[in-house]
N, C-alpha and C positions, 0 to 999 in steps of 0.2 A: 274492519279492514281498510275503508277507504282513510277514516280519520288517521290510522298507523301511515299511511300511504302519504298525504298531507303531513304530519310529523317529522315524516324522512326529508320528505323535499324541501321543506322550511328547512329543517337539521343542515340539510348540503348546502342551504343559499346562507346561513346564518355562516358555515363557517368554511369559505373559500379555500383556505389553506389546503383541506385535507380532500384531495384532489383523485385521488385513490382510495383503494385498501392498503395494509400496511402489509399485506401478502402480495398485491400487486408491486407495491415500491419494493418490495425486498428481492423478488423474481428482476426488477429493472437490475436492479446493484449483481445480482448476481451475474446476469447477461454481459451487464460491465465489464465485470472480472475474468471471466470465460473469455472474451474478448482481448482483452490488457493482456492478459497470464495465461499464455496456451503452452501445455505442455513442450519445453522448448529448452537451448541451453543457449543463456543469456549472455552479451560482453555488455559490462557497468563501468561506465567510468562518474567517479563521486571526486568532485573539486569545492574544498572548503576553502572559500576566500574569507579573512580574518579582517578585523579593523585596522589594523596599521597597513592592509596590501600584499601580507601577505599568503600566499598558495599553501594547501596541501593536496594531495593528488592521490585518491586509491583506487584501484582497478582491480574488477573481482570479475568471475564468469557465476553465475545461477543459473544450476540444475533444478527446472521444476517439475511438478506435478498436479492433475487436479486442481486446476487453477488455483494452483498456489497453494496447495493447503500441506505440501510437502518442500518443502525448498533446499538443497544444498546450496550456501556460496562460497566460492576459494578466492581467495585475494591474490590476485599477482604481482599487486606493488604497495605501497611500498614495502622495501624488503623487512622491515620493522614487524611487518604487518601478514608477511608470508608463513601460512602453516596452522595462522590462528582462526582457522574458520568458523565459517557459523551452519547451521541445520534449526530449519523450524519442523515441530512435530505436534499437531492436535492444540494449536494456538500457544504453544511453548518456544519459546529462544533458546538453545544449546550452544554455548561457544568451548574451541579445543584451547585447550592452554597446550600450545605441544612442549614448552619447557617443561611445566609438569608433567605434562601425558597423561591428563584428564579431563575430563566434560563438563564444564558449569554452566548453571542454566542464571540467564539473564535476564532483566525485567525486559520485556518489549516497547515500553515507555522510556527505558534510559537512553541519553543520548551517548550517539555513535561518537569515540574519539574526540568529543566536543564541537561534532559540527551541529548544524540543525535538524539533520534525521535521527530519528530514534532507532533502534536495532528495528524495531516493527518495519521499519519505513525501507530499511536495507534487505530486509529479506524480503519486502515488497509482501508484507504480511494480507490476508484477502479481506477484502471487507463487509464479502455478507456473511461468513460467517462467524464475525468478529463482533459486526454490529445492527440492530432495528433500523433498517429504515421507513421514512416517513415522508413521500411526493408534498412539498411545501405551498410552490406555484411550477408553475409555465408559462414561458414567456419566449413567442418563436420559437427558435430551436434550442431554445435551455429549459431544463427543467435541475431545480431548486431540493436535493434531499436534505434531512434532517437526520443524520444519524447517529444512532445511541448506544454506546459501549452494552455488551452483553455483561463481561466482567469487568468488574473493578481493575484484574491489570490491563486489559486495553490500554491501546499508544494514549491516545485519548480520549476524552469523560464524552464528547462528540463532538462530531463535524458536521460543517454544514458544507456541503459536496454541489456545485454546480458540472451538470453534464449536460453534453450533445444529445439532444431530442432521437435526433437521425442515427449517429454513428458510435451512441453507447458507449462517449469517451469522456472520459474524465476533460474539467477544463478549469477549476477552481476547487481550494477547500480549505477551509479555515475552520482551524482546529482550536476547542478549547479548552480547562481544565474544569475538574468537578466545582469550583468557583465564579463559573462562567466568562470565565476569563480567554482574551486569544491569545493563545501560546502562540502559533504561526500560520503562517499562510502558504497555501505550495500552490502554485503554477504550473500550468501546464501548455507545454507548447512543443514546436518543434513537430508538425504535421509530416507524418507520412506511410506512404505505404509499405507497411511489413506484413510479409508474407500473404498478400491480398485483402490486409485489412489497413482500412487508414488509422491512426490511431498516435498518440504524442508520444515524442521520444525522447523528453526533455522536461525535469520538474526541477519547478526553483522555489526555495525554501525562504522567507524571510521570517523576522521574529523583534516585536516591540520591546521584546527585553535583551535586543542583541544589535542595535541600530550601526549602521554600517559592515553588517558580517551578512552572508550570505551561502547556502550551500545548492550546489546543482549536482545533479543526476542525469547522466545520459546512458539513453540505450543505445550502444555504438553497432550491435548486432541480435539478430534472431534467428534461430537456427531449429526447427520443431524436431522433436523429438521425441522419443518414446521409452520411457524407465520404469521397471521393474520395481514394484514396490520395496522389493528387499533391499536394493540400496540405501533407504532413508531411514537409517537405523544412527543413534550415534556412536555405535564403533564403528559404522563407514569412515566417519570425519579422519580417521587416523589410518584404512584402508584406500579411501581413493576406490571405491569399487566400479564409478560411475565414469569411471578414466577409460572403462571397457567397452562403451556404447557409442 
């Protein structure tokens, strides 16, 4: 017993990193999320600035659920863009083609309209139940995750996720591909308090295979709320059921 006992604590000095269980790291992420994603109905505003300077500008409101593991979004601008919503359901993307008047489901990795989020990133997809986390370090008030797609379609292959020690907020994450590659990097800023939680309301997208383009996300409102599971259906998307609450 003693020597098993000696084994371990060598095991923990030998290898720093892993600062945790990967049950404890995954409980942090989830607290995260529950945090970020409280049952609520979202206003989005998403500005893709492009390399010559120019704007594009969409505006959606998010109906959630369950931190996020149920999502409707409506777009209210541009008008290009009005009617073709999306619904996340059990880690899936469903977008409405309403010129067809049908349902297709999206990869959650492809990018939005060509800016730098992915559909995952717009339906503000959850991330512990998407992906393993793994406590890397801590340092002050950051602590270092490691996190690893469950599935193949995951946005991405993983991220390496810096958050607040304290206030369970995202503050960094740099995304890469199954080639270990960094596809992008989001930011996170724009401190404050919604609905008595402090937490950012502002993430900026950059990308080395996209140099001078940039996309932002802001959460211009929060509003908690309380929905009925039956609305997160995708023949809501073409009801509007959640127009009732």
């Amino acid at each position: 017993m003693r020597s098993g006992v000696l084994f371990t604590a060598l095991l923990w000095m030998l290898t720093p990193g892993i600062l945790v269980s990967a049950e404890s790291a995954n409980e942090q992420i989830r607290r995260m999320d529950e945090l970020m994603y409280p049952d609520a109905r979202t206003q989005i505003t998403l500005i893709f600035k492009e390399q010559d300077g120019s704007e594009e500008v969409y505006r959606m409101k998010a109906y959630a659920k369950d931190a996020n593991q149920k999502v409707i979004v409506r777009f209210t601008a541009p008008p290009s863009q009005i009617g073709n919503d999306l619904i996340m359901l059990e880690r899936n993307v469903w977008a409405y083609d309403q010129r067809a008047g049908r349902v297709m489901r999206v990869p959650s990795n492809q990018s939005f309209g060509g800016t730098g989020f992915s559909y995952g990133d717009v339906v503000r997809l959850n991330l512990a139940d998407n992906y393993e986390a793994f406590l890397l370090e801590e340092n002050g008030e950051q602590r270092l995750f490691d996190l690893r797609a469950k599935e193949r379609d995951a946005p991405y292959f993983r991220i390496e996720l810096t958050v607040n020690k304290t206030g369970y907020f995202p503050l960094r994450a740099v995304c890469y591909s199954r080639s270990n590659r960094v596809i992008k990097t989001m930011e996170y800023s724009g401190l404050k308090q919604v609905n008595g939680i402090v937490k950012p309301t502002r993430i900026t997208v950059t990308s080395p295979y996209e140099p001078g383009e940039s996309s932002v996300m802001i959460m211009e409102s929060e509003e908690l709320k309380s929905y009925p599971d039956r609305i997160f259906n995708k023949r809501n998307l073409a009801m509007r059921q959640e127009e009732n609450f």
